[in-house]
SETOR-364400 format. One line per field, with one value per atom (N, C-alpha, C, CB): residue number from 1; residue in three letters; chain; atom name; x, y negated, z. Coordinates in steps of 0.2 Angstrom, whole numbers, plus 5000, padded with zeros to 4 digits. Atoms other than C-alpha are relative to their C-alpha. Glycine has a CB too. Layout:
% residues N
pos: [NUM | ...] $
code: [ALA | ...] $
unit: [A | ...] $
site: [CA | ...] $
X: [X | ...] $
Y: [Y | ...] $
Z: [Z | ...] $
This chain:
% residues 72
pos: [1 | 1 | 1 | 1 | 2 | 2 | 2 | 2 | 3 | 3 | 3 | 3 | 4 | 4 | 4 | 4 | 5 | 5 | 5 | 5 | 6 | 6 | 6 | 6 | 7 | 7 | 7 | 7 | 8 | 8 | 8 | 8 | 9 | 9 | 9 | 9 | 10 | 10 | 10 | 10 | 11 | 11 | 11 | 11 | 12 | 12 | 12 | 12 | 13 | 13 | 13 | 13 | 14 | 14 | 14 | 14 | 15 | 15 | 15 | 15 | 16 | 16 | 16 | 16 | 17 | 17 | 17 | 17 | 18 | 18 | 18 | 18 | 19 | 19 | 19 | 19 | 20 | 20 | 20 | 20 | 21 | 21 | 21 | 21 | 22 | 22 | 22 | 22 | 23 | 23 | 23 | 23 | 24 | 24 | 24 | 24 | 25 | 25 | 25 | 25 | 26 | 26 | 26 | 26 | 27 | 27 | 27 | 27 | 28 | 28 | 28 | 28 | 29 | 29 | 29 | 29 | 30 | 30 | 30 | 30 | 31 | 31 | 31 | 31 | 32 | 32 | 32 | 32 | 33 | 33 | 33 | 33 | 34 | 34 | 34 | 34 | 35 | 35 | 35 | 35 | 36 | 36 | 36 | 36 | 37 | 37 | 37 | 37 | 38 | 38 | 38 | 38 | 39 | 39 | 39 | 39 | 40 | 40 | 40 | 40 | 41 | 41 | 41 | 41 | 42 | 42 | 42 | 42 | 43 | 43 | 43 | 43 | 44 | 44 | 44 | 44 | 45 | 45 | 45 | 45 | 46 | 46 | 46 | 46 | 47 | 47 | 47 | 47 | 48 | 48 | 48 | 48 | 49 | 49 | 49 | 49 | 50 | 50 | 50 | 50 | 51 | 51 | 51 | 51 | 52 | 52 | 52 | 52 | 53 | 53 | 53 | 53 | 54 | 54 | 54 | 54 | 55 | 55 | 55 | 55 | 56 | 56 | 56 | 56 | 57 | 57 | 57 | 57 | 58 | 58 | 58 | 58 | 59 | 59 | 59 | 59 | 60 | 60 | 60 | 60 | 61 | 61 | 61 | 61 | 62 | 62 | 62 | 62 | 63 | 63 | 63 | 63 | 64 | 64 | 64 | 64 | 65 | 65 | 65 | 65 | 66 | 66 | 66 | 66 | 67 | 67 | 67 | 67 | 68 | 68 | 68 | 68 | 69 | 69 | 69 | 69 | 70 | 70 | 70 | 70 | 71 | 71 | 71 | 71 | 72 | 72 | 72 | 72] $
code: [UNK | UNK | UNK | UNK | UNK | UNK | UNK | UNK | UNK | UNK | UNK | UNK | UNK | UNK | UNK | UNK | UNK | UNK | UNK | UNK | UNK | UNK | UNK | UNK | UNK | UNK | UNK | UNK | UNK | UNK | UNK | UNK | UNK | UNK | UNK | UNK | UNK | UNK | UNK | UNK | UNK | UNK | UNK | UNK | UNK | UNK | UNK | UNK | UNK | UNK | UNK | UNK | UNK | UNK | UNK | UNK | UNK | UNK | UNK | UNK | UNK | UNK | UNK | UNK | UNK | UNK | UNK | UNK | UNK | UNK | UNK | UNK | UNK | UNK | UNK | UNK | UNK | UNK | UNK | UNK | UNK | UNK | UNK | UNK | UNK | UNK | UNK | UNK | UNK | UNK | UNK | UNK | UNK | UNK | UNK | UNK | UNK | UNK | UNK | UNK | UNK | UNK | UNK | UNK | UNK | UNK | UNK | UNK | UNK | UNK | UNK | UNK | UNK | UNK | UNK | UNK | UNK | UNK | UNK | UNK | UNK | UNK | UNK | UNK | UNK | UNK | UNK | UNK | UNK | UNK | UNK | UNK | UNK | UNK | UNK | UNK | UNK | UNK | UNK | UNK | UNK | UNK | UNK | UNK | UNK | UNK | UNK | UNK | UNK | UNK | UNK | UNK | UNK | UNK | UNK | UNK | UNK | UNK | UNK | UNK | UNK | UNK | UNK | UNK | UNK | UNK | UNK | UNK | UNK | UNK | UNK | UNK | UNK | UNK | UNK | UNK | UNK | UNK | UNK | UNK | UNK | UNK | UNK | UNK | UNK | UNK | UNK | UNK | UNK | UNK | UNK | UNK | UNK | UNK | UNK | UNK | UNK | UNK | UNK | UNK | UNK | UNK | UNK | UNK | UNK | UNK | UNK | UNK | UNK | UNK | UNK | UNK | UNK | UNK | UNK | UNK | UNK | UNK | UNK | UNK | UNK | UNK | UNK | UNK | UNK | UNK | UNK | UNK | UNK | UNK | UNK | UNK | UNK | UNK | UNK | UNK | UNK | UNK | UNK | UNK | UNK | UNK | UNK | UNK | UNK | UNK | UNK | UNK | UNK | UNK | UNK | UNK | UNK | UNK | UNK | UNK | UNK | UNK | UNK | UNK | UNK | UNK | UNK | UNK | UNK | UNK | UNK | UNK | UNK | UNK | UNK | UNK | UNK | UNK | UNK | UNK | UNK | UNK | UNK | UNK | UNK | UNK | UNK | UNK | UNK | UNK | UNK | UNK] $
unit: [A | A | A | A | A | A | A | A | A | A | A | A | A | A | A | A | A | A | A | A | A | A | A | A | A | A | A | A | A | A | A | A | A | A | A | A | A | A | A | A | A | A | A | A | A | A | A | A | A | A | A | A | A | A | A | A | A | A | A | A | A | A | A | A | A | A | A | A | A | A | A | A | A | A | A | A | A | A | A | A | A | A | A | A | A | A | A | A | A | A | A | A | A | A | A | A | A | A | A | A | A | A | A | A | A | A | A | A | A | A | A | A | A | A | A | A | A | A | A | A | A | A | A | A | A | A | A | A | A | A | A | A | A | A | A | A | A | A | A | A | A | A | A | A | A | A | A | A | A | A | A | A | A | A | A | A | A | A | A | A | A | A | A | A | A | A | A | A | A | A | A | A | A | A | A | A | A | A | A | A | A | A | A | A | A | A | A | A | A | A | A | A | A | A | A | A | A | A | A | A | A | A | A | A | A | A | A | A | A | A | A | A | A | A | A | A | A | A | A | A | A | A | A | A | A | A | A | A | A | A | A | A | A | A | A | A | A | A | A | A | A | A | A | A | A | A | A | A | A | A | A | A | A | A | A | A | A | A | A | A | A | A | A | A | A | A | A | A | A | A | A | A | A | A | A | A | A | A | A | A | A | A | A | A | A | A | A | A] $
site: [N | CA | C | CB | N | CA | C | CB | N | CA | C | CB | N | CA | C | CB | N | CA | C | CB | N | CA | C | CB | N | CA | C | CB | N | CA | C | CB | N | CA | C | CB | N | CA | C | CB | N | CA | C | CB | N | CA | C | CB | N | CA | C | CB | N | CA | C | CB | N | CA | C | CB | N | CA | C | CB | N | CA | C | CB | N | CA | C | CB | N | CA | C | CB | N | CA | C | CB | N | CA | C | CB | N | CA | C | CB | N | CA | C | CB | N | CA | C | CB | N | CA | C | CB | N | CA | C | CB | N | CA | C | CB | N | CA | C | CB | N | CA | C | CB | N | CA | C | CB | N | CA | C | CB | N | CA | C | CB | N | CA | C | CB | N | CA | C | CB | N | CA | C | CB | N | CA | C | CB | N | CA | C | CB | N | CA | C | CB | N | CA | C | CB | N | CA | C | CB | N | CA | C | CB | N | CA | C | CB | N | CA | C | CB | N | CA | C | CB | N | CA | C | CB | N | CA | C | CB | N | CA | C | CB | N | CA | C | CB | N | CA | C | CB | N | CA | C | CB | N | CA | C | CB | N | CA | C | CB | N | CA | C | CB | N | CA | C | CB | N | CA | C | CB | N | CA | C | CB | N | CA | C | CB | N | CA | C | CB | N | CA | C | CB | N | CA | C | CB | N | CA | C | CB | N | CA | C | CB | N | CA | C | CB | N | CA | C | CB | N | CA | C | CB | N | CA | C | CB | N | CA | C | CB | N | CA | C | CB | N | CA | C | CB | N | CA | C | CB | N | CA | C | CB | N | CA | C | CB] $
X: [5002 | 5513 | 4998 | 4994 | 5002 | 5510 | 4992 | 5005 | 5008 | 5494 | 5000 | 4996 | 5001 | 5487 | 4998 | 4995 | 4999 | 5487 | 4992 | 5005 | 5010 | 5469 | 5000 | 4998 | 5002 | 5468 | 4995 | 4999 | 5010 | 5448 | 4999 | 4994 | 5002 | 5449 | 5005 | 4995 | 4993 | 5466 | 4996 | 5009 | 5001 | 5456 | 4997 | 4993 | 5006 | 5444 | 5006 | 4994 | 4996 | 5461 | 5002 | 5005 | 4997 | 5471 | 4995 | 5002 | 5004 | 5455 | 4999 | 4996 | 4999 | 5455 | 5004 | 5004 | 4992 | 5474 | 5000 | 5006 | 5001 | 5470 | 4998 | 4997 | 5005 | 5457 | 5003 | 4997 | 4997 | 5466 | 5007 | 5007 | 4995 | 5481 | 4998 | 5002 | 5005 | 5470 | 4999 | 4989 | 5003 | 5463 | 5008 | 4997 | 4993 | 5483 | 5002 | 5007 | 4999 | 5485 | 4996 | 4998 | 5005 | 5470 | 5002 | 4991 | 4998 | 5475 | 5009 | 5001 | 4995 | 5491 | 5001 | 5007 | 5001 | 5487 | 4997 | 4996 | 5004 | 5475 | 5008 | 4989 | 4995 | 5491 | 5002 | 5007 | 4994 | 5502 | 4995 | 5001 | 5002 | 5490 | 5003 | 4992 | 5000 | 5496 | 5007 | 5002 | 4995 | 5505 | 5007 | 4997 | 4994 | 5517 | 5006 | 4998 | 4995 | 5526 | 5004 | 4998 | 4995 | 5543 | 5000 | 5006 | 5000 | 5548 | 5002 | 5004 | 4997 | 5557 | 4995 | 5002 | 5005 | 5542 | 4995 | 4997 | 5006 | 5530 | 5004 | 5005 | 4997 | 5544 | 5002 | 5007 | 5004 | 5542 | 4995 | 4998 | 5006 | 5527 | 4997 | 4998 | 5000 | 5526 | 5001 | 5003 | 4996 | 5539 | 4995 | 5008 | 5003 | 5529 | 4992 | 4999 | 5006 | 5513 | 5002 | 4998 | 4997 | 5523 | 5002 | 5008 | 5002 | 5526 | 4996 | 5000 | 5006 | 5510 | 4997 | 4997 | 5003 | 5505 | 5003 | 4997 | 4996 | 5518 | 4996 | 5010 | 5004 | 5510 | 4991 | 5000 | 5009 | 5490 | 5003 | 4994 | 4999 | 5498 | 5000 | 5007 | 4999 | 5505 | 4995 | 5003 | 5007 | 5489 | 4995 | 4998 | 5006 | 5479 | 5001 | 4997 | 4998 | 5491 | 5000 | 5004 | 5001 | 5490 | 4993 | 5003 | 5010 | 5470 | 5000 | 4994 | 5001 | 5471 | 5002 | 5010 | 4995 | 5484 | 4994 | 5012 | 5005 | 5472 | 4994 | 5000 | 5004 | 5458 | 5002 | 5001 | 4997 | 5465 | 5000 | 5010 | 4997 | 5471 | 4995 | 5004 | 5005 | 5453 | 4997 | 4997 | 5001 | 5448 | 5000 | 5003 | 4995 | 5459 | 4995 | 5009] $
Y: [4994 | 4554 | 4999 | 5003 | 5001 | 4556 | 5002 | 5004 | 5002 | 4553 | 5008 | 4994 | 4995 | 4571 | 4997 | 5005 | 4997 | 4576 | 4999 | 5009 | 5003 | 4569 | 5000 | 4990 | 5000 | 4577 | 4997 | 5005 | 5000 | 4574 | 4998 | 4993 | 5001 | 4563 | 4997 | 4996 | 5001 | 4565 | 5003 | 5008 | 4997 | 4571 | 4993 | 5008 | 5008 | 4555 | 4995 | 4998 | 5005 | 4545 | 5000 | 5000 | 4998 | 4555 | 5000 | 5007 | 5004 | 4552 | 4993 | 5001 | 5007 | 4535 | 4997 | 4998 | 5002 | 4533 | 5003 | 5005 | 4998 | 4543 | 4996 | 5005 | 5005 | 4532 | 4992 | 4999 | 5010 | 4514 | 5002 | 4998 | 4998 | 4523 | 4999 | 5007 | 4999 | 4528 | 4991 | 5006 | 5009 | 4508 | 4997 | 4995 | 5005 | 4502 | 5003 | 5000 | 4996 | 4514 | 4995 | 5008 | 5003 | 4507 | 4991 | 5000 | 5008 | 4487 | 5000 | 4996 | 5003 | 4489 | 5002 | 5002 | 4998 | 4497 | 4994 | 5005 | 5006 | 4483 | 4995 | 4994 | 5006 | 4470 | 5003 | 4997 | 4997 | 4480 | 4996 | 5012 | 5002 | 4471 | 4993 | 5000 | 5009 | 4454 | 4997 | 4998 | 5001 | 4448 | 4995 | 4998 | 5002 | 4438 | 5003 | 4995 | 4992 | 4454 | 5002 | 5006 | 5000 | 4455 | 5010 | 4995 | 4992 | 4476 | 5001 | 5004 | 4998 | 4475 | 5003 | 4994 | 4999 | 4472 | 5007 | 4995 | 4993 | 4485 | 5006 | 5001 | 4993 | 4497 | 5000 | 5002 | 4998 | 4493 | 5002 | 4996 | 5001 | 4493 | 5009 | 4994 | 4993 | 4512 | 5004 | 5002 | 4996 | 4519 | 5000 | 4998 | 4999 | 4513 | 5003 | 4993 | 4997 | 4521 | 5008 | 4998 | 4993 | 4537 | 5003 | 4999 | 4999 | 4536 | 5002 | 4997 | 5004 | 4530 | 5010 | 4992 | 4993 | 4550 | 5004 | 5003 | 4994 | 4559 | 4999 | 4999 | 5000 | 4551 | 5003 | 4992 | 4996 | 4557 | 5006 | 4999 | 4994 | 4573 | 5004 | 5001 | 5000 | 4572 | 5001 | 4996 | 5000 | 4567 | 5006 | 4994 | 4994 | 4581 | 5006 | 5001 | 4997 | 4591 | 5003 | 4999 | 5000 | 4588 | 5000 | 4994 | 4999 | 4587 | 5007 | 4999 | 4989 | 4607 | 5003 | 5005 | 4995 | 4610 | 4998 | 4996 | 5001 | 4601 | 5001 | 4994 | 4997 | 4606 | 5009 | 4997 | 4992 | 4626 | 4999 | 5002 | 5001 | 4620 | 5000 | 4994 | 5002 | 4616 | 5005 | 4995 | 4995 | 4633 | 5003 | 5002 | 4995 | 4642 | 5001 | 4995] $
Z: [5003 | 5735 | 4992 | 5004 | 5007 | 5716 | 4998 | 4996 | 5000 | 5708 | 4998 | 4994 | 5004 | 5701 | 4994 | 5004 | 5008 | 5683 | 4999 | 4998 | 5005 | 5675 | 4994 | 5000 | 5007 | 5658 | 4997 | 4997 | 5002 | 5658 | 4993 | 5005 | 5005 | 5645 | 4995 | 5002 | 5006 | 5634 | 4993 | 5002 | 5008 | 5620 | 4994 | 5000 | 5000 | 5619 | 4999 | 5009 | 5003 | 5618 | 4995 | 5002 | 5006 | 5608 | 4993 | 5000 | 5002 | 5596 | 4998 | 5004 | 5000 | 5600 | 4993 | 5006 | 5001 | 5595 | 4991 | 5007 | 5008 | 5578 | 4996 | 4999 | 5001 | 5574 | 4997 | 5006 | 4999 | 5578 | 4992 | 5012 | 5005 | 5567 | 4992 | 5000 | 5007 | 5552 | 4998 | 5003 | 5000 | 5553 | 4997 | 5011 | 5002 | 5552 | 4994 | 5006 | 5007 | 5537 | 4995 | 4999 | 5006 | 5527 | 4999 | 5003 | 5001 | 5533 | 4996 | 5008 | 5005 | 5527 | 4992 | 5002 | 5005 | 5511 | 4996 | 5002 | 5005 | 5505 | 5001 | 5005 | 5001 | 5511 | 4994 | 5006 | 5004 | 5499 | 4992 | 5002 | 5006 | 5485 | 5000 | 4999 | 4998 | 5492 | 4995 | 5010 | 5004 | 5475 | 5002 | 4995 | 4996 | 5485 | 5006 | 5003 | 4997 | 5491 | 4997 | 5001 | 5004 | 5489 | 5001 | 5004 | 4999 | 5484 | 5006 | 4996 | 4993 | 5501 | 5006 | 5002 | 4994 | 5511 | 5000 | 5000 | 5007 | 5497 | 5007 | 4985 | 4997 | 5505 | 5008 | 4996 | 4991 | 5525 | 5001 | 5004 | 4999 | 5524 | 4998 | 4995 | 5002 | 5514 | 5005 | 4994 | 4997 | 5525 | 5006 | 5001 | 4993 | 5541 | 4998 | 5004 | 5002 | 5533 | 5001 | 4992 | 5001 | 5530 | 5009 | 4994 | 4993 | 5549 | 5006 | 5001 | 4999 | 5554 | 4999 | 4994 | 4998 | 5547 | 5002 | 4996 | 4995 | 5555 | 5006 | 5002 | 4993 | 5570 | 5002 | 5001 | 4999 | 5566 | 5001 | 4992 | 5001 | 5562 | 5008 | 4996 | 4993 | 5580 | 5003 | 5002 | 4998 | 5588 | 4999 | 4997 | 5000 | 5581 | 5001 | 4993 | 4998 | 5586 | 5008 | 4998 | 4994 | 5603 | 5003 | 5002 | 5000 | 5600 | 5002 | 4991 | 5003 | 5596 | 5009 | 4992 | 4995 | 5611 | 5007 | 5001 | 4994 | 5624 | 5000 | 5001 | 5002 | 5616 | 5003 | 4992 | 4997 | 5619 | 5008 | 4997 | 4991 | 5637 | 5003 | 5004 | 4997 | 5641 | 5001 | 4998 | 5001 | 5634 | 5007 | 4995 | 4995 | 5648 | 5005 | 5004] $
């Protein structure tokens, strides 16, 4: 039998998970000073940043939607 569906605490992750993201923005940011960086890396490193806020965007998106659902 399948487990039942346990929102309780998707908001408190999703939170979490925003958080931890936000943190991997700021660390890679300071590496991006690390004068032994080739432009290659400069530009992984951006692109996964650029990522990194499609994903918060996400996340707070899914805050609102669960957030609303809870409303119901």
């Amino acid at each position: 039998m399948a487990k039942p569906d346990d929102r309780s605490d998707n908001i408190r992750k999703l939170q979490g998970m925003t958080q931890d993201t936000i943190q991997n923005i700021q660390a890679a940011e300071e590496s991006l000073e690390n004068q032994d960086m080739t432009n290659e890396q400069r530009r992984a490193i951006k692109a996964k940043n650029e990522r990194r806020e499609e994903s918060i965007n996400s996340f707070r998106e899914e805050i609102r939607d669960e957030y609303d659902d809870s409303q119901e």
